[in-house]
ROTOR-615667 format. One record per residue (C-alpha): residue number from 0; x, z, y. Coordinates in Angstrom, 3 decimals. Layout:
// residues N
+-----+----------+----------+----------+
| num |        X |        Z |        Y |
+-----+----------+----------+----------+
| NUM |        X |        Z |        Y |
...
+-----+----------+----------+----------+
// end
This chain:
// residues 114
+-----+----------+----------+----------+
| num |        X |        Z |        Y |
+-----+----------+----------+----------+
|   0 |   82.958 |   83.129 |   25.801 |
|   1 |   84.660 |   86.073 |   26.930 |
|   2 |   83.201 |   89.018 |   28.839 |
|   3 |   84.109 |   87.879 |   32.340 |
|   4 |   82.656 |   84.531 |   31.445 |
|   5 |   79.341 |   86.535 |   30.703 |
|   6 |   79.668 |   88.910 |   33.759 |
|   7 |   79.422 |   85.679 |   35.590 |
|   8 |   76.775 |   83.624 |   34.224 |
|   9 |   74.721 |   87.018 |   34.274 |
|  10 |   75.495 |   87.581 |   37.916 |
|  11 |   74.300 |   83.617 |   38.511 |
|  12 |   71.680 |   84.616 |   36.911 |
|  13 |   70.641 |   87.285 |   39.236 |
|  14 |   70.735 |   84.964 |   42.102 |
|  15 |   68.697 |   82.767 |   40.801 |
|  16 |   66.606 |   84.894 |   40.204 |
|  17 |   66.396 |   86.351 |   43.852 |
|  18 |   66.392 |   82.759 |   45.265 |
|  19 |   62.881 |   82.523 |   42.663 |
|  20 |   61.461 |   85.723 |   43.899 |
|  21 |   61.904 |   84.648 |   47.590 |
|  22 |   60.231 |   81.768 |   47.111 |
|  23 |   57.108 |   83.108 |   45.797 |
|  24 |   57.354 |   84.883 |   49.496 |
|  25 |   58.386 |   81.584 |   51.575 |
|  26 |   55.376 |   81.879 |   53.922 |
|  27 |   56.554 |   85.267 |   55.109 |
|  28 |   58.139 |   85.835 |   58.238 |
|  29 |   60.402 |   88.360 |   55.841 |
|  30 |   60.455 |   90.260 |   52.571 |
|  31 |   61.873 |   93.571 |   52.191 |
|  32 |   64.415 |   94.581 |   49.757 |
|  33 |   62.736 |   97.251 |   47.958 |
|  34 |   59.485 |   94.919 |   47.512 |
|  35 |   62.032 |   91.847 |   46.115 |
|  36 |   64.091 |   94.928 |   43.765 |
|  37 |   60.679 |   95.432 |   42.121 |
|  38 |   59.573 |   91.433 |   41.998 |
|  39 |   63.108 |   91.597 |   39.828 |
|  40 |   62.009 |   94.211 |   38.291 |
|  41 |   59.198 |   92.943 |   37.050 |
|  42 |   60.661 |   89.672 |   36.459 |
|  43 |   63.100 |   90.931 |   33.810 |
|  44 |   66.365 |   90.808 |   36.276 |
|  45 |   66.561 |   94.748 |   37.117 |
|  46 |   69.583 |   95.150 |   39.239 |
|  47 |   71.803 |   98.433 |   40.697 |
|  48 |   70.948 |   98.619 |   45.070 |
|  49 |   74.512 |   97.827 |   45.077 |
|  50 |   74.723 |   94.819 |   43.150 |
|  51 |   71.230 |   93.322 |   44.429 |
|  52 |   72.891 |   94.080 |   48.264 |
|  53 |   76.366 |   92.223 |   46.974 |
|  54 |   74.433 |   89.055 |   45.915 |
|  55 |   72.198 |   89.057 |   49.069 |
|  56 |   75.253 |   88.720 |   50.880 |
|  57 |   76.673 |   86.536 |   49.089 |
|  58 |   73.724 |   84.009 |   49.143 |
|  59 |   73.345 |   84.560 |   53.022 |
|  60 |   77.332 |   83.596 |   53.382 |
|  61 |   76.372 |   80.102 |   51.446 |
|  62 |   73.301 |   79.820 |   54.159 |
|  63 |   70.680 |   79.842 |   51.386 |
|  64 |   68.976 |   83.225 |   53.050 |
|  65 |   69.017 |   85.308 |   55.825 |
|  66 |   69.383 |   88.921 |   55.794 |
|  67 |   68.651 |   91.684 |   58.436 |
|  68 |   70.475 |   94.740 |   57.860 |
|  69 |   69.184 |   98.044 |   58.918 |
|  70 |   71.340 |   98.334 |   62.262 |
|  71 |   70.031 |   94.565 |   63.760 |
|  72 |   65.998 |   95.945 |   63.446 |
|  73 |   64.609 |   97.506 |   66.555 |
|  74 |   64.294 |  101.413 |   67.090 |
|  75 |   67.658 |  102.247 |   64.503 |
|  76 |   70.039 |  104.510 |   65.247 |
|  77 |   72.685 |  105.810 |   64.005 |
|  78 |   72.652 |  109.119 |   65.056 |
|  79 |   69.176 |  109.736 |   62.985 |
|  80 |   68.916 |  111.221 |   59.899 |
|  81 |   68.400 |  109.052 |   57.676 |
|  82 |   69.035 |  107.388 |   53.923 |
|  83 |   69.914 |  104.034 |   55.309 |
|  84 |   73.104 |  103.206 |   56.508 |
|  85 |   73.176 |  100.441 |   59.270 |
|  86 |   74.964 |   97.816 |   57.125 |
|  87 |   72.325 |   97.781 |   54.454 |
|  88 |   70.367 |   94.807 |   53.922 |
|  89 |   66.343 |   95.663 |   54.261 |
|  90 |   65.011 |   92.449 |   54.791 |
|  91 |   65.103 |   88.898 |   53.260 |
|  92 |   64.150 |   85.460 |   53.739 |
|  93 |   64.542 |   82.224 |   51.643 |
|  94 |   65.874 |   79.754 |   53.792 |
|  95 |   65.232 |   75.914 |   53.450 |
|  96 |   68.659 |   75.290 |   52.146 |
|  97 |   67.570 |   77.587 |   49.063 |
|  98 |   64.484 |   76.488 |   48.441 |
|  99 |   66.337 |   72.483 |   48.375 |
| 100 |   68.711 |   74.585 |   45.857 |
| 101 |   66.060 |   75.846 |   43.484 |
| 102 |   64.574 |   71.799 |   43.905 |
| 103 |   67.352 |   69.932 |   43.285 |
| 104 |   67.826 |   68.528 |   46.285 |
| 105 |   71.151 |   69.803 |   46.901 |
| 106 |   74.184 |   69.546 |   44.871 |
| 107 |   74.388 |   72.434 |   42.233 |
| 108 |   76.265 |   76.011 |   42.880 |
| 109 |   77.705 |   76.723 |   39.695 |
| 110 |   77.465 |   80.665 |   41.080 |
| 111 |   73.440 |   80.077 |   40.806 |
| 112 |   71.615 |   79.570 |   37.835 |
| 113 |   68.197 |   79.013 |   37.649 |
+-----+----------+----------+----------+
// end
C-alpha cells in the first residue's frame, strides 16, 4: 500500500467518523463544529480545523450534511473583529442521506469508511 493509498483510507476514515459523531446529534436542529472537533477528539479521530472544514465540505457537496458557514448566520459581519472568517463552517447537521450511508441503505462511497 503506498502512502497516498494510506492518506486516503485515513481521510475516509475521518468522514466516517464525522458522519458517526453527527449521528449521535441527529435530533438537533444543528451541531457546532468545535463541539463535533472534540466528539472526534474524544473518539480517537483528532483532526487539523483545516482538514475537519475540507471534509465537511466535501460531505455537504455529496448531500450527506449540511453546513452553515459563519457569513449565512444572522448578526455576522464582516467588518467586525473577529477570529472567524465568513466562509468557515460553524455548524453541522447529518442529513438523512448520511444517516442511510452509515445504514446501508445506500450504495457505498468508497471516500467513507465506517
Amino acid at each position: 500500500m503506498s502512502i497516498a493509498d494510506m492518506e486516503r483510507a485515513r481521510h475516509a476514515e475521518e468522514r466516517g467518523a464525522i458522519l458517526h459523531a453527527l449521528k449521535q446529534d441527529y435530533s438537533s436542529r444543528m451541531t457546532s463544529v468545535r463541539a463535533l472537533a472534540r466528539a472526534l477528539d474524544l473518539t480517537g479521530h483528532a483532526m487539523r480545523p483545516e482538514g475537519l472544514q475540507f471534509s465537511l465540505t466535501y460531505l455537504a457537496e455529496c448531500d450527506y450534511i449540511k453546513i452553515w458557514r459563519a457569513e449565512e448566520l444572522p448578526g455576522w459581519r464582516a467588518d467586525r473583529m473577529n477570529d472567524t472568517h465568513g466562509d468557515t463552517i460553524v455548524f453541522a447537521r447529518l442529513l438523512a442521506r448520511g444517516l442511510q450511508l452509515i445504514d446501508g441503505q445506500v450504495a457505498a462511497d468508497l471516500s467513507v469508511i465506517f
